[in-house]
C-alpha positions as CSV (number, residue, x, y, z in Angstrom):
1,X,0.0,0.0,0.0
2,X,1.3,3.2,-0.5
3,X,1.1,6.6,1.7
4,X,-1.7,8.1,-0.6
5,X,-3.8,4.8,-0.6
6,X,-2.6,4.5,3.5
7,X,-3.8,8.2,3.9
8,X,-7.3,7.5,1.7
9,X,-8.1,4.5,3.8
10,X,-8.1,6.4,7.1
11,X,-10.2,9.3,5.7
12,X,-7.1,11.5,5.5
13,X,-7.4,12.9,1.7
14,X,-11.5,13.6,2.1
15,X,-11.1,15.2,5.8
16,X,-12.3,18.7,6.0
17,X,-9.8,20.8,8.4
18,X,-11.7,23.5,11.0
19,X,-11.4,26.9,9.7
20,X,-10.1,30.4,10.8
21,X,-9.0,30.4,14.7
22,X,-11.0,27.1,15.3
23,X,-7.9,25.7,13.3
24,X,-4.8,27.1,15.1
25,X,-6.7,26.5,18.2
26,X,-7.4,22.6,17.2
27,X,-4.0,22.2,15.8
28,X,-3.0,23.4,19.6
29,X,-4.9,20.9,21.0
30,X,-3.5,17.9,19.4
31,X,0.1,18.9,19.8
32,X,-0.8,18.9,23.3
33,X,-2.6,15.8,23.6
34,X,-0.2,13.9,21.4
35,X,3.1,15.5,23.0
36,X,4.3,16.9,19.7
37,X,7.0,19.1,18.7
38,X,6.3,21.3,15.7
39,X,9.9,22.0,13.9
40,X,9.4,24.6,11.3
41,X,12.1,26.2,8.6
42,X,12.5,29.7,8.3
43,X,11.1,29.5,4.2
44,X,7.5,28.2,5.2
45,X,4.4,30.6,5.6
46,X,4.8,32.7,8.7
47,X,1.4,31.3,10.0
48,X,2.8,28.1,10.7
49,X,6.0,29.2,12.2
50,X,3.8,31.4,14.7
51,X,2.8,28.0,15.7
52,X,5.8,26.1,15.8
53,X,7.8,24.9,18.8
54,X,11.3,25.6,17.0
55,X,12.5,27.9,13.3
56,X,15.6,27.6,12.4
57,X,18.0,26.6,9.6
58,X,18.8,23.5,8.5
59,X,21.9,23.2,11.3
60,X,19.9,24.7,14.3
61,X,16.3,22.2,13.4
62,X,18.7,19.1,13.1
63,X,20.2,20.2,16.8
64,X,16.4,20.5,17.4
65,X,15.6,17.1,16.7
66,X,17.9,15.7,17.9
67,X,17.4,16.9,22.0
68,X,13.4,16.3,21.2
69,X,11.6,14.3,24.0
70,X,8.6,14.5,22.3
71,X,6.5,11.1,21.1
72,X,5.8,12.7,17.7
73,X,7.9,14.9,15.5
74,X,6.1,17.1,12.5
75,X,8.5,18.9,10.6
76,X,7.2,21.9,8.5
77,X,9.3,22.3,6.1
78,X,10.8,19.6,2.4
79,X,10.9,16.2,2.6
80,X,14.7,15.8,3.1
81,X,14.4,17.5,6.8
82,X,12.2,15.1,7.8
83,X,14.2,12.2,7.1
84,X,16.9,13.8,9.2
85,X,14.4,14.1,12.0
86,X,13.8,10.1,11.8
87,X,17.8,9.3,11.1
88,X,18.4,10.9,14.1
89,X,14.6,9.9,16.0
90,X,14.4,6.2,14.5
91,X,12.7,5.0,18.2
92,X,10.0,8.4,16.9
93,X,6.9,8.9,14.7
94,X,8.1,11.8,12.3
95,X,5.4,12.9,10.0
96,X,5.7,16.0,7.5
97,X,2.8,18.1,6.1
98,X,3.0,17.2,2.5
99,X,5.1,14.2,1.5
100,X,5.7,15.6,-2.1
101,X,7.3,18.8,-0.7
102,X,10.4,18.0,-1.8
103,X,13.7,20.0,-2.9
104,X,15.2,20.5,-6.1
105,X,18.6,21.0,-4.8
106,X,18.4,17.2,-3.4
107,X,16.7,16.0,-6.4
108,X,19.9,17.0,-8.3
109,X,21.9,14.0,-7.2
110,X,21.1,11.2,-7.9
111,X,22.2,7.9,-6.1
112,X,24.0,5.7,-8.9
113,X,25.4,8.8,-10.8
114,X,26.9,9.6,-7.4
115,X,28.1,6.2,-6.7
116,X,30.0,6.7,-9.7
117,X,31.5,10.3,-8.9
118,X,32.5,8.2,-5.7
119,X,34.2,4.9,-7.5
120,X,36.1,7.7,-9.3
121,X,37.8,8.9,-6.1
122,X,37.9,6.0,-3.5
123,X,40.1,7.8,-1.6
124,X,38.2,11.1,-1.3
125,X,36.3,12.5,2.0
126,X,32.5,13.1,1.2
127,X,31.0,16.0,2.4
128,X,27.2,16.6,1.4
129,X,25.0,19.8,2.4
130,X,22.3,18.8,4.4
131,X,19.8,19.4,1.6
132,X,20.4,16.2,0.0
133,X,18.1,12.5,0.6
134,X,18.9,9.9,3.1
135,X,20.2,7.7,0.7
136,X,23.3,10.1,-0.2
137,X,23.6,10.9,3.3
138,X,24.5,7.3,3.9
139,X,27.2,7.8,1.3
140,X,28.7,10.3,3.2
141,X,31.2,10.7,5.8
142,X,30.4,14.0,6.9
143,X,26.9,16.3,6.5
144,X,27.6,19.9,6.5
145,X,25.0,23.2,6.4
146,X,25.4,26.5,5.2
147,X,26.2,27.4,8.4
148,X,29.0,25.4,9.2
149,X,30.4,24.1,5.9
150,X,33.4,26.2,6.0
151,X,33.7,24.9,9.6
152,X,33.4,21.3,8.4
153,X,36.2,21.7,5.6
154,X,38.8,22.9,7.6
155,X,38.6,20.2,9.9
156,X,39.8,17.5,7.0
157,X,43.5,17.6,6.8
158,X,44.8,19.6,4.2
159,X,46.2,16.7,1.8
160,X,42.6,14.5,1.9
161,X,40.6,14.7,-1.3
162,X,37.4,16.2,-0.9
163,X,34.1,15.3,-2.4
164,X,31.7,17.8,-1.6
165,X,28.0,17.9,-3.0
166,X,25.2,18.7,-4.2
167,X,25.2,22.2,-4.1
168,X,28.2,23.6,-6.0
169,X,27.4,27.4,-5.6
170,X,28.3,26.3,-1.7
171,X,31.2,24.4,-2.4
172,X,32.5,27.1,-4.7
173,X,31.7,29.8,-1.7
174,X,33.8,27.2,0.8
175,X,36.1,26.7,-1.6
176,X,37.3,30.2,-1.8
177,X,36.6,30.8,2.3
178,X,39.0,27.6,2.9
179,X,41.8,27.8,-0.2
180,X,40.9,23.9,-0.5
181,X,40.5,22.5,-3.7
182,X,37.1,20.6,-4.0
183,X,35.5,18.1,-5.9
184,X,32.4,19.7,-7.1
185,X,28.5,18.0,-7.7
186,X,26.9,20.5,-9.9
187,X,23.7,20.9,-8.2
188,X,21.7,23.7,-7.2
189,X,18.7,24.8,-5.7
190,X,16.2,26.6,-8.0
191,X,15.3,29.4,-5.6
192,X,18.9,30.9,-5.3
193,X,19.9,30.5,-8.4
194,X,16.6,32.2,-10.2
195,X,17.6,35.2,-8.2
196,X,18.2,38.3,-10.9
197,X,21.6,40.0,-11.1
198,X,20.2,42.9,-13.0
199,X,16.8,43.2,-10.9
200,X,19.4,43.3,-8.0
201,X,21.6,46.1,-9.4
202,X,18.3,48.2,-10.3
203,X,17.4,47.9,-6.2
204,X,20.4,49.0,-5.5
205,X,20.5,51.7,-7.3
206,X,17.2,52.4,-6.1
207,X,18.3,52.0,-2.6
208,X,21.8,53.1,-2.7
209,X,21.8,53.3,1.2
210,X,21.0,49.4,1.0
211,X,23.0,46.7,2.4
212,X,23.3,43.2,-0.1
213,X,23.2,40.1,2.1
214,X,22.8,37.0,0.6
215,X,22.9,32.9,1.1
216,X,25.7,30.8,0.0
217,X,23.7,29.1,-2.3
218,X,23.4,32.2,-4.6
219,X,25.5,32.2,-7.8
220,X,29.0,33.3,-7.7
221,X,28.5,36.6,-9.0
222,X,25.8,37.5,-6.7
223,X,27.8,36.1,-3.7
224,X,30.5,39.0,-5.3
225,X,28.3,42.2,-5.5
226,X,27.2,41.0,-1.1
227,X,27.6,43.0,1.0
228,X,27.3,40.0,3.5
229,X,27.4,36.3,2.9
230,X,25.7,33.8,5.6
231,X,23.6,31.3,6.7
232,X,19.8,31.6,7.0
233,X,20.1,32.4,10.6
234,X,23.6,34.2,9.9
235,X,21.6,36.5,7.2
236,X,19.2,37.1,10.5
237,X,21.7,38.0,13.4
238,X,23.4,40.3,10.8
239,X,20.1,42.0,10.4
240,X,19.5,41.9,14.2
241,X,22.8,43.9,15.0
242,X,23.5,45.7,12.3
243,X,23.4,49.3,12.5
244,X,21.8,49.8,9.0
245,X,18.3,50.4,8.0
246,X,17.8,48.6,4.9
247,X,18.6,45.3,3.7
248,X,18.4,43.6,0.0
249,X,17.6,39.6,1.3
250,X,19.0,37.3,-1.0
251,X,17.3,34.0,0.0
252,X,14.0,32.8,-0.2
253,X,11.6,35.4,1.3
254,X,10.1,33.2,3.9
255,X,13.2,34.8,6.2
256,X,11.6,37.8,6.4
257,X,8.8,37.0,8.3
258,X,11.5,36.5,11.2
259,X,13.3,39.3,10.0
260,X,10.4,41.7,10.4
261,X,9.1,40.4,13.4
262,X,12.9,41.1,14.9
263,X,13.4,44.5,13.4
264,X,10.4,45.7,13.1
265,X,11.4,48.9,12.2
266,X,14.4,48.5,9.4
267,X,13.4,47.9,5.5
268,X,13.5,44.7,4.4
269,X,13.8,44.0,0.4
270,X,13.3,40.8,-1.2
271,X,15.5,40.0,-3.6
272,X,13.8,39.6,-7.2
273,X,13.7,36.9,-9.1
274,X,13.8,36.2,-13.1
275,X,11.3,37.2,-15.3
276,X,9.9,33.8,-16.2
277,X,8.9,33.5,-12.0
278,X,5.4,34.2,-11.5
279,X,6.6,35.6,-8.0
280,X,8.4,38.6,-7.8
281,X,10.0,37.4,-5.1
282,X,12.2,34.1,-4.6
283,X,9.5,31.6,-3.1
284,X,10.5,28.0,-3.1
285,X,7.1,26.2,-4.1
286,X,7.7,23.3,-1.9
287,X,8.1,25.1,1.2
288,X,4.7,27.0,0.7
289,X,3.2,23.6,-0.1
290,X,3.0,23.5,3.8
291,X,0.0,25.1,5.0
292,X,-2.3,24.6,8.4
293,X,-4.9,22.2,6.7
294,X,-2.4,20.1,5.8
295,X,-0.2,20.4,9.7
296,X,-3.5,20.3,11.0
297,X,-4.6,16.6,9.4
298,X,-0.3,15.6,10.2
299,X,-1.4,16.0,13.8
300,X,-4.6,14.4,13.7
301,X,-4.2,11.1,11.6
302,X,0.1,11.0,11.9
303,X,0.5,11.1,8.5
304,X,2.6,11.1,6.3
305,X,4.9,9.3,7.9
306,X,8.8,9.1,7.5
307,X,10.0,5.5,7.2
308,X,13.5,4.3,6.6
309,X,15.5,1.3,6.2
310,X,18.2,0.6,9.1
311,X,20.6,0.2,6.5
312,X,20.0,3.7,4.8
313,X,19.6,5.4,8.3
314,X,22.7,4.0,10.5
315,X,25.5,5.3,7.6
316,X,23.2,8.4,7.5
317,X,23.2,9.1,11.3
318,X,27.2,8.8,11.6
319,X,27.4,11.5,8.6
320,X,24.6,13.5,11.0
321,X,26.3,12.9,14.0
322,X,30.2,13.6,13.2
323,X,28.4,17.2,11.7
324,X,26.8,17.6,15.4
325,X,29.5,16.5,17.1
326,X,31.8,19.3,15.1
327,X,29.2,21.9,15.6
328,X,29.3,22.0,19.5
């Protein structure tokens, strides 16, 4: 049977959520009742990360998960962070929103065309960003985020090989940070990399007082014209303490519901994407594919569920757990 037939014979695609404040309340109620932790990323609706228990990044929800003593975990956010909830829960029920939220950035690597890139270097250290599936987390020896990835380099000696995927603009930006000479996947995630130069340049001419800060994930030659390169949660400190008034956000605009809620008074720009976007911000549509309904029915019925073989999730939680251990 699989999930959607699972979910239809429990009643869970034809069951009608409560509406309005009814909702948030219910959704309350059965966290509560169920001991549930809600773990939400910083790119889903702000409506749901009101609710949540935890926001972060992809570093600070793992560390998250990992301390939880709840029975049930739902993670708001793609599908990759909920299999890190369970690789590092496996005793736990994790369940996500939407199961097809996933992440074009970990659907860039495929397994067997990675197996090879690894059969051509047997010697190499593997690094992969967080935003990558279970299954090439098990092929790795070390899990990095944007937060400490330049962290993670530097603490392979100097003469190991490096493998590092799937997100090259990353890798390039470590690269450069370190001196160290990687082995590059070319992946990407759509977001970031549909961000405009030339929209950018117009802003700031626009807002010449404006300060550039953008995610690692960017393309190189937006990473150049930043004012400030960081993390999700980096990009949101520097905000914090910062003595400037306006800020060009390079990332996916779900940050600045955070953003604005911290510095309420500062002006906060989205960065713009492409023309072909029908956004005219940078939205990733599998984030927003997480909505309240759909956390609401996660609560009730405990579905979706994550599931994963002990033979994809022990390699996996070593690659987790030597990035945890680093980040201390």
């Amino acid at each position: 049977m699989n999930l959607t037939e699972e979910a239809a014979e429990v009643g869970y695609i034809s069951r009608s959520a409560p509406k309005g404040t009814e909702l948030i309340e219910a959704i309350k109620k059965l966290k509560a009742e169920k001991n549930a932790v809600i773990l939400a990323h910083y790119y889903v609706d702000g409506e749901i990360q009101e609710l949540a228990d935890f926001v972060g990044d992809s570093l600070g929800l793992s560390q998250a998960a990992e301390k939880t003593t709840a029975d049930l975990i739902v993670f708001c956010g793609v599908h990759f962070m909920g299999e890190t909830a369970k690789i590092l829960n496996p005793s736990k029920k994790v369940v996500v929103p939407d199961f097809n939220a996933g992440c074009s950035l970990a659907d860039s690597v495929p397994v067997e065309e990675f197996a090879a890139l690894k059969a051509k270097h047997p010697n190499a250290v593997v690094v992969s960003y967080i935003n990558c599936s279970a299954e090439i987390k098990a092929m790795t020896d070390i899990i990095c985020t944007s937060s400490n990835a330049v962290q993670v380099v530097e603490s392979i000696p100097k003469e190991q090989e490096i493998i590092f995927a799937p997100d090259a603009n990353l890798g390039r930006y470590v690269a450069h940070k370190t001196g160290r000479e990687l082995i590059l996947w070319e992946g990407a995630c759509m977001v970031h990399i549909d961000i405009s130069l030339d929209k950018l340049k117009q802003l700031r001419v626009e807002f010449p007082d404006a300060m550039l800060i953008a995610h690692p994930e960017c393309k190189e030659m937006i990473l150049r014209e930043a004012d400030y390169v960081g993390s999700t949660t980096a990009l949101l400190n520097y905000v914090e303490k910062s003595d400037r008034q306006t800020f060009i956000v390079a990332t996916e605009a779900g940050i600045l519901h955070k953003m604005k809620m911290a510095v309420p008074n500062k002006h906060l720009i989205p960065a713009p994407a492409n023309e072909q976007n029908s956004c005219a911000c940078s939205e990733c549509p599998y984030m927003k594919m997480n909505t309240l309904e759909k956390l609401y029915n996660a609560l009730y019925y405990e579905l979706p569920e994550i599931h994963l073989s002990e033979e994809i999730r022990i390699p996996a939680y070593k690659a987790l757990k030597a990035m945890l251990e680093i980040s201390k």
